[in-house]
C-alpha positions, -999 to +999 in steps of 0.1 A: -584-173-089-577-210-089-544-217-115-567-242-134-592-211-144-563-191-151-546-213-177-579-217-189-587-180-193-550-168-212-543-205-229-557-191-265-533-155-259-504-180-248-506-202-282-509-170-304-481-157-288-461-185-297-468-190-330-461-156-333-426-157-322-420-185-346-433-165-376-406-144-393-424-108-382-404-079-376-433-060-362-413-047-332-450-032-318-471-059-316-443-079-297-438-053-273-473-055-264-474-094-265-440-090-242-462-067-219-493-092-218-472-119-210-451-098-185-483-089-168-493-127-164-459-135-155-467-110-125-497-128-114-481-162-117-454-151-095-476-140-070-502-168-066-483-197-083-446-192-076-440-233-068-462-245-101-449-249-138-471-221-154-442-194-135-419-215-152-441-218-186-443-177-191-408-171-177-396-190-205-421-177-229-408-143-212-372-145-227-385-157-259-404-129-268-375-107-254-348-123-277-366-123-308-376-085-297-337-075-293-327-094-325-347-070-341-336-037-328-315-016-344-276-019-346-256+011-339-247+019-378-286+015-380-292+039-353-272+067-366-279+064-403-314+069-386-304+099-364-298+118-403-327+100-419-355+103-392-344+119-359-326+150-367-352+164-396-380+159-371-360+180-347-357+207-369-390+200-377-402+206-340-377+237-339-387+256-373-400+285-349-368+287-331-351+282-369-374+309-383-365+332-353-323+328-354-323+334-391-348+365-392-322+381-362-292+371-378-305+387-411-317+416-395-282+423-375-269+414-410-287+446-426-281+467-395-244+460-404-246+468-440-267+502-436-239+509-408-212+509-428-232+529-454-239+549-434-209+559-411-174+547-434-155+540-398-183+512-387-166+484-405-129+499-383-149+498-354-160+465-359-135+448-376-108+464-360-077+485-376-056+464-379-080+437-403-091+471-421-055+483-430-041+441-443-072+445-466-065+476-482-030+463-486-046+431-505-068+456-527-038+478-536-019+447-543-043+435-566-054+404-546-078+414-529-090+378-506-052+373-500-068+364-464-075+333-475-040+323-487-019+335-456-020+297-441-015+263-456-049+247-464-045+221-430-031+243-406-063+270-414-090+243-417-080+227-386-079+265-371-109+274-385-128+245-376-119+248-340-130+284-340-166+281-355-171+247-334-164+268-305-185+297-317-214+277-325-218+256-295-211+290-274-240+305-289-259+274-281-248+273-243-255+308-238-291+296-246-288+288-206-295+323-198-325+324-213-318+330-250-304+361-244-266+353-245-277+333-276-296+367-292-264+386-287-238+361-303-261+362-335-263+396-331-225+400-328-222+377-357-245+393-382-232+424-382-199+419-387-208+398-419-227+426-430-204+454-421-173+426-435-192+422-469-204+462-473-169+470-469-156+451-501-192+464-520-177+503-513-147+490-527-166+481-556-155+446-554-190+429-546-186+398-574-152+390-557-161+389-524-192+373-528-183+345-546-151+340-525-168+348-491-193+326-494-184+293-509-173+283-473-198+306-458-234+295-468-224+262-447-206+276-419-234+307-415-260+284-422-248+261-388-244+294-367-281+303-375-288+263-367-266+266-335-286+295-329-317+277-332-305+255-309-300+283-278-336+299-284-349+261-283-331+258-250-343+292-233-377+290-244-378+258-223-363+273-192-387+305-200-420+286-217-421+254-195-458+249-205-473+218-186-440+203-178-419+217-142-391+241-149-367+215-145-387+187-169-390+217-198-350+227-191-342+186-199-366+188-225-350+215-246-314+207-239-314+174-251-329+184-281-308+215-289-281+189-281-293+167-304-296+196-334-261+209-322-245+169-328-261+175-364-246+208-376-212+192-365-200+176-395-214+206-415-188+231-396-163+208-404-170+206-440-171+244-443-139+248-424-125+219-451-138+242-482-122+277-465-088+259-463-085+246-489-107+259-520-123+293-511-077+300-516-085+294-554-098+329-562-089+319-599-111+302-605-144+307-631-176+326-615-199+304-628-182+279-610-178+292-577-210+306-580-226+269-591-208+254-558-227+281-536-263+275-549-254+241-542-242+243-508-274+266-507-299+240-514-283+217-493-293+237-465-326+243-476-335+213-485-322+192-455-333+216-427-361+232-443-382+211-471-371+175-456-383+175-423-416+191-438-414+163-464-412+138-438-439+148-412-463+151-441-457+117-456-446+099-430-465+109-401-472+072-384-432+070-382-426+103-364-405+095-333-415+114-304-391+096-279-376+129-268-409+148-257-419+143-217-450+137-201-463+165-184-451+158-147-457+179-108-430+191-091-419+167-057-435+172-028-414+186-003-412+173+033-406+203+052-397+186+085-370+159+076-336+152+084-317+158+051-280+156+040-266+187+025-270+175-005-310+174-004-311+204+005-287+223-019-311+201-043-344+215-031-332+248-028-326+250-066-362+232-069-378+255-052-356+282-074-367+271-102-402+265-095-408+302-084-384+316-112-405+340-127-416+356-093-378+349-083-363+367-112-391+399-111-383+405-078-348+403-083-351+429-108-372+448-095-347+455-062-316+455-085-333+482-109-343+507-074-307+498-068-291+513-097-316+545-099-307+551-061-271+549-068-273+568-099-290+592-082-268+592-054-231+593-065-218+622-085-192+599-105-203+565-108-168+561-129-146+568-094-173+549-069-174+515-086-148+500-107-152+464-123-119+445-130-123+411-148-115+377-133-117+355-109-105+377-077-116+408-100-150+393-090-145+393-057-133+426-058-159+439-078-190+425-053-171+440-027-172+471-037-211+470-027-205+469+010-174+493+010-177+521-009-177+559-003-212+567-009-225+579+026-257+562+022-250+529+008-254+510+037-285+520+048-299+513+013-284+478+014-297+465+049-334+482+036-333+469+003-320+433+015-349+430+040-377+439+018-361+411-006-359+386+023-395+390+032-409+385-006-389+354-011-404+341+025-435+353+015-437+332-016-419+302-003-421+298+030-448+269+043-458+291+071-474+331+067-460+356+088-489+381+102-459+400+122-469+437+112-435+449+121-413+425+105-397+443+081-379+463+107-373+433+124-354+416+096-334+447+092-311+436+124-298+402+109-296+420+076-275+444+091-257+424+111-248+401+084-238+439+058-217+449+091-201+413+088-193+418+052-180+444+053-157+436+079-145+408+060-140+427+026-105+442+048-095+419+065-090+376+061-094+373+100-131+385+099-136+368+064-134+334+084-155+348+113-184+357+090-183+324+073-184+309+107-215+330+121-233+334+083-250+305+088-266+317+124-276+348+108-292+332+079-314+308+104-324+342+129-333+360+096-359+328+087-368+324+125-377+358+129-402+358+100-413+319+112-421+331+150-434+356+166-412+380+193-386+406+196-354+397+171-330+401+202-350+369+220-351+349+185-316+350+181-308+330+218-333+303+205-317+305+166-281+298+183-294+270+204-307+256+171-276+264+153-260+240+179-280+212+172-269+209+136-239+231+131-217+211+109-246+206+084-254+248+082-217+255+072-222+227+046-250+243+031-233+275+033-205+270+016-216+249-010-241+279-019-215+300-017-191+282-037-217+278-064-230+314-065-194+324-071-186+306-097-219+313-115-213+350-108-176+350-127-186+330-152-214+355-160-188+384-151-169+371-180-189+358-205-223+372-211-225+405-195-188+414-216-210+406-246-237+427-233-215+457-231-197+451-263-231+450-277-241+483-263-212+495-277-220+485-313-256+497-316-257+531-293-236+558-310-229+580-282-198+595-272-172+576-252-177+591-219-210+587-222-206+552-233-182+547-205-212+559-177-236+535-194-218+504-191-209+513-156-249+512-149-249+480-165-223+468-146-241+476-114-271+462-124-263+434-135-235+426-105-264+436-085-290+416-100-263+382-098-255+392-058-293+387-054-298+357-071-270+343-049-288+359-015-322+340-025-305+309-032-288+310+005-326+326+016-340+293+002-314+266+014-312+282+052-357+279+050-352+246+044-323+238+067-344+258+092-367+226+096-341+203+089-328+220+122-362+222+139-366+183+132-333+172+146-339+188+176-374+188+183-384+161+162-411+180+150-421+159+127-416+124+143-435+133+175-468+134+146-458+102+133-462+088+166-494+105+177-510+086+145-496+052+150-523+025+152-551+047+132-545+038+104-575+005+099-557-022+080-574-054+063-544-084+063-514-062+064-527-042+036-538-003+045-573+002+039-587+026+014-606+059+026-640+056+015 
């Protein structure tokens, strides 16, 4: 198009535009899309004109539009006056599921709690602990029953209190990582101990008191647990529910807006810890009062988290923001035969991870539940064979204890169980299909080379550093023999001659797997699954021997379950470093690349279309 025809064509657009900017108008919309028409012809101008003044004319016209546009954005006292106003009630609005579904199991652990302690007079002991139990009967004979509350001066016990519920809330939000379940069992944990902490004052025929002493700081700071809570399911539901987004799109999804509901219940922990320090103390004071100040701290609640946001999407349903939801995306293509740092491939591995979760996390089960029924089965005292100390080397001490213990046929089970496992995740991952109808017996010798390795290195540091050193070589023959037909002892002379190629860069991509799948394993060691068992503890009234043998299975599960999800991570990472491998020294993919040079029909530099 000649410039001449072009100016002629966008003149009238150009003149609105610039009366535009010199009318007062805050109508931030329409001068985004005027900044987008004019950035478009801007484009164009650039292209066909880029010595002529019309590049110069729309450049100009460019910044004017972007200036008047920035002058009328937001300042930061704006922005977070609108975070309360807008952002944060049309969160909770999006969440009111996840809201619905923290209260009702917070209120139903609640009423577990109460019927408990109605039930069985040592519940609230158990769960408050003796030594709680015994200072409040001392209060009640005293005559001062909520003495708890004065113990401290009114800064030194808000500040404490404050730093407690922060941490309690965002840890139940956190644990909303492993897919709402940590995030369950804190509200769980929570609720019945207010129920079984407020049924113990009732028996004491002191229901007014505590009421309308417990609760004055309560309805605020219980209120942001169930909202914290909120937060975790929102988070696990996108990690579980991803919907039309990938995995990884959902997971961003969900954390930034239970992030963003977790930022709001902030001040609101900090105004409860405020009122428990320093006025739930005044005991004294009238009931109507105290019980005014909770009905109002009640519809606070209520009305902000509950009938506002309704409110506003109802009204005001043009002016719902919905900057924090995603478009629906695909998950990257992977280019199987590519030279890659370590890096790309610890960050495939977990894409691919996460992408297959569902089947991932089935199988992983599935092997981890024969596991524990085999071993149950198996060992007369599970309470001698395996022993769980907490902590960091505790951890190691306690995986170890898989590949060196005295149950005769443990390591049989292992090197079978770990080779059906390695050929499901290959089978649902791997870019090429194995028709090998005796592979499973094949991948039994780098399994069980790799257990014989391991175990090994559990007694002694000199074969700790050997196995770290040949891991990698083992992980590559177990891939190769699935990838390539032959006998596993052949497979292994070509896997160490591909090993050489590349060696540096397997022991990278070992260790950083490694590294990784450790310190996910102790955190989970110490966080969730102690939860889990404490749990158990609560709600199964069995004896304690009995008890003891239950959590033991759950300890092997579970330590079972996290060993696997470390092996498929290192499955996945050493499939992928496989090709890298095959590509640096076979240049697999390259040698393709050349054969197709000079097909490709091109019209003035420009690829042609297929028709």
């Amino acid at each position: 198009m000649r410039e001449t025809k072009f100016i002629e064509q966008k003149k009238e657009q150009w003149q609105a535009s610039e009366k535009m900017i010199k009318q007062p108008s805050k109508t931030s919309g329409k001068l985004y899309e005027m900044f987008v028409q004019i950035m478009d012809d801007l484009s164009f101008a650039r292209t066909f004109y880029p010595s002529r003044s019309v590049r110069i004319y729309l450049n100009g016209l460019a910044q004017q539009i972007f200036i008047k546009t920035y002058r009328n954005r937001k300042t930061q006292q704006h922005r977070l006056i609108s975070f309360w106003i807008d952002e944060l009630p049309l969160l909770m609005y999006e969440s009111r599921r996840a809201f619905l579904i923290s209260f009702l199991i917070f209120l139903t652990a609640m009423l577990v709690g109460v019927l408990s302690s109605a039930m069985d007079e040592e519940f609230a002991r158990v769960i408050l602990g003796d030594s709680y139990i015994e200072m409040t009967k001392e209060n009640i004979a005293s005559g001062d029953p909520m003495a708890v509350y004065k113990q401290k001066g009114a800064l030194g016990m808000s500040l404490g209190i404050a730093g407690n519920n922060l941490f309690v809330a965002f840890l139940t939000f956190i644990l909303g990582l492993f897919f709402g379940i940590g995030t369950i069992i804190i509200l769980i944990q929570n609720g019945v101990m207010v129920g079984a902490f407020q049924y113990f004052f009732i028996d004491k025929g002191l229901f007014w008191d505590s009421f309308l002493t417990i609760w004055i700081h309560g309805t605020l700071e219980i209120s942001a647990i169930i909202i914290g809570g909120a937060a975790g399911v929102v988070m696990g539901n996108g990690l579980l529910f991803p919907g039309t987004f990938s995995r990884i799109k959902s997971f961003q999804r969900s954390a930034r807006q239970g992030l963003k509901i977790m930022m709001g219940i902030v001040p609101i922990i900090l105004i409860a810890a405020f009122i428990e320090g320093y006025l739930t103390r005044n005991t004294d004071a009238p009931y109507w009062i105290r019980g005014l100040f909770i009905l109002v701290c009640l519809f606070f609640v209520l009305g902000y988290f509950v009938w506002y946001p309704r409110w506003k999407v109802k009204n005001n349903a043009k002016e719902v923001d919905t900057n924090f939801k995603l478009q629906p995306d695909e998950s990257e293509i992977i280019e199987w035969y590519a030279v890659k740092s370590i890096s790309n491939i610890i960050s495939e591995t977990f894409q691919l991870f996460i992408t297959q979760f569902n089947k991932i996390i089935l199988l992983v089960f599935s092997i981890a539940g024969i596991y524990t029924v085999s071993i149950y089965l198996l060992a007369d005292n599970l309470m001698q064979r395996f022993i769980f100390p907490r902590g960091f080397l505790g951890t190691y001490n306690a995986i170890g204890q898989f590949f060196i213990n005295q149950i005769y046929a443990l390591p049989s089970l292992v090197i079978i169980l770990s080779s059906i496992f390695s050929y499901f995740i290959y089978k649902q991952l791997s870019p090429q299909k194995s028709e090998n109808k005796l592979l499973l017996l094949q991948l039994s010798f780098p399994v069980g080379t790799a257990y014989t390795l391991t175990y090994l290195s559990m007694s002694s540091e000199f074969f700790l550093l050997i196995s770290s050193l040949l891991f990698p070589v083992l992980l590559l023959w177990n891939y190769h023999i699935f990838n390539k037909k032959g006998y596993p002892l052949s497979k292994l002379g070509e896997t160490i001659q591909l090993s050489i190629s590349d060696y540096a860069r397997g022991i990278g991509v070992f260790l950083s797997i490694s590294i990784i799948g450790f310190i996910l394993v102790n955190f989970l060691d110490t966080l969730v699954f102690s939860l889990l068992i404490e749990t158990t503890a609560w709600v199964i009234p069995f004896e304690q021997a009995t008890l003891d043998r239950i959590n033991i299975i759950l300890l092997i599960f579970s330590t079972t379950s996290m060993i696997l999800l470390i092996f498929s991570l290192l499955l996945i990472a050493f499939m992928l470093y496989y090709h890298v491998a095959m590509e640096i020294k076979y240049a697999v993919s390259l040698k393709e690349k050349i054969q197709h040079i000079g097909n490709a029909r091109k019209i003035r530099g420009m690829e042609r279309e297929s028709m």
